[in-house]
C-alpha positions as CSV (number, residue, x, y, z in Angstrom):
1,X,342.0,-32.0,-109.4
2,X,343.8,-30.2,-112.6
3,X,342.2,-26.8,-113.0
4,X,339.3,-27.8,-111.0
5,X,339.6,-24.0,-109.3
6,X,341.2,-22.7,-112.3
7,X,337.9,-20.4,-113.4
8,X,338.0,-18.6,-110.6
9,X,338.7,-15.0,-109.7
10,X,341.6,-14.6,-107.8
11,X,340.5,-13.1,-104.1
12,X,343.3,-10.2,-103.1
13,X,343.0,-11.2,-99.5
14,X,345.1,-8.8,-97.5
15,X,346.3,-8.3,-93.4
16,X,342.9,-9.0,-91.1
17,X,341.8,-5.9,-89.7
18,X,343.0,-4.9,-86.3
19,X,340.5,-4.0,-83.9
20,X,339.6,-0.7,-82.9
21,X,340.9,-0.1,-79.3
22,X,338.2,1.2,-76.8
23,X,338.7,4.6,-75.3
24,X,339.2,4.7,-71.7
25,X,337.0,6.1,-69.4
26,X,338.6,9.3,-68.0
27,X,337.4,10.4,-64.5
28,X,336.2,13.6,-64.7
29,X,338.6,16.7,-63.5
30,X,338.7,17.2,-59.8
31,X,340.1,20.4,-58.4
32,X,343.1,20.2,-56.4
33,X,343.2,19.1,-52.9
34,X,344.4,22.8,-51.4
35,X,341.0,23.9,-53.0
36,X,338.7,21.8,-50.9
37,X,337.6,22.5,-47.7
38,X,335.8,20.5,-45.5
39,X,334.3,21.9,-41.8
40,X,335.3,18.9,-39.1
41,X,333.6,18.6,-35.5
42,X,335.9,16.8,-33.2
43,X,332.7,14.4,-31.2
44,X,333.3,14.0,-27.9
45,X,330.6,11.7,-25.5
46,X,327.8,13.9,-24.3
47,X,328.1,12.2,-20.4
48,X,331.6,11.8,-20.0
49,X,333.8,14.1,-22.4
50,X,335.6,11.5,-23.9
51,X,337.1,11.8,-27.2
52,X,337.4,8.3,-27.8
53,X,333.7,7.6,-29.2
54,X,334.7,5.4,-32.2
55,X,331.6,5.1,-35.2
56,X,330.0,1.1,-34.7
57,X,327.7,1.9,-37.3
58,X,327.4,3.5,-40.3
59,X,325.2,1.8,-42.6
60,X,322.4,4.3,-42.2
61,X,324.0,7.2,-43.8
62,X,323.8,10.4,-42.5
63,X,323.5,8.9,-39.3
64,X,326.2,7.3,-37.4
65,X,325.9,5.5,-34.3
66,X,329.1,5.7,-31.8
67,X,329.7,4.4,-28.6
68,X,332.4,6.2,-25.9
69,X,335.5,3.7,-24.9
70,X,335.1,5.3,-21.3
71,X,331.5,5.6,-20.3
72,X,329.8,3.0,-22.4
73,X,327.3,5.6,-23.6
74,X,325.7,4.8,-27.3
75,X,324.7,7.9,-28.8
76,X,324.2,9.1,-32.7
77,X,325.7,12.0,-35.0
78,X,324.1,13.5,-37.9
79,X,326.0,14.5,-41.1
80,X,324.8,17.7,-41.9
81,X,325.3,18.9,-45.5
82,X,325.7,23.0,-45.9
């Protein structure tokens, strides 16, 4: 194995190249909170008066379905966008 590799050129093999790190995603800017403004309607049941009418459904979007602690009564709100 004497100069058996001898003729050839020698290869100026530097660092490996790094990887380029991606960029992250930035969210885009939100105003501040103090700017938004949201209108809320307390619900209350339409027999009874109750407050208590918790959401038992939501998964048909703008349209909740509720049910009053008190009475029993099921009833549905719709989210109305201004």
């Amino acid at each position: 194995m004497n100069g058996f590799l001898d003729d050839l050129p020698e290869l100026e093999i530097g660092e490996p190249r790094r990887k380029k790190k991606k960029r992250q995603k930035t969210e885009p800017l939100r105003p501040p909170p103090e700017d938004i403004v949201v209108k809320y309607i307390r619900l209350k049941c339409p027999r009874c008066g109750s407050y208590n009418v918790p959401v038992y459904d939501s998964n048909h979007l703008p349209i909740r379905y509720h049910r009053c602690s008190k009475c029993g009564l099921t009833f549905k709100s719709v989210e109305e966008h201004v």
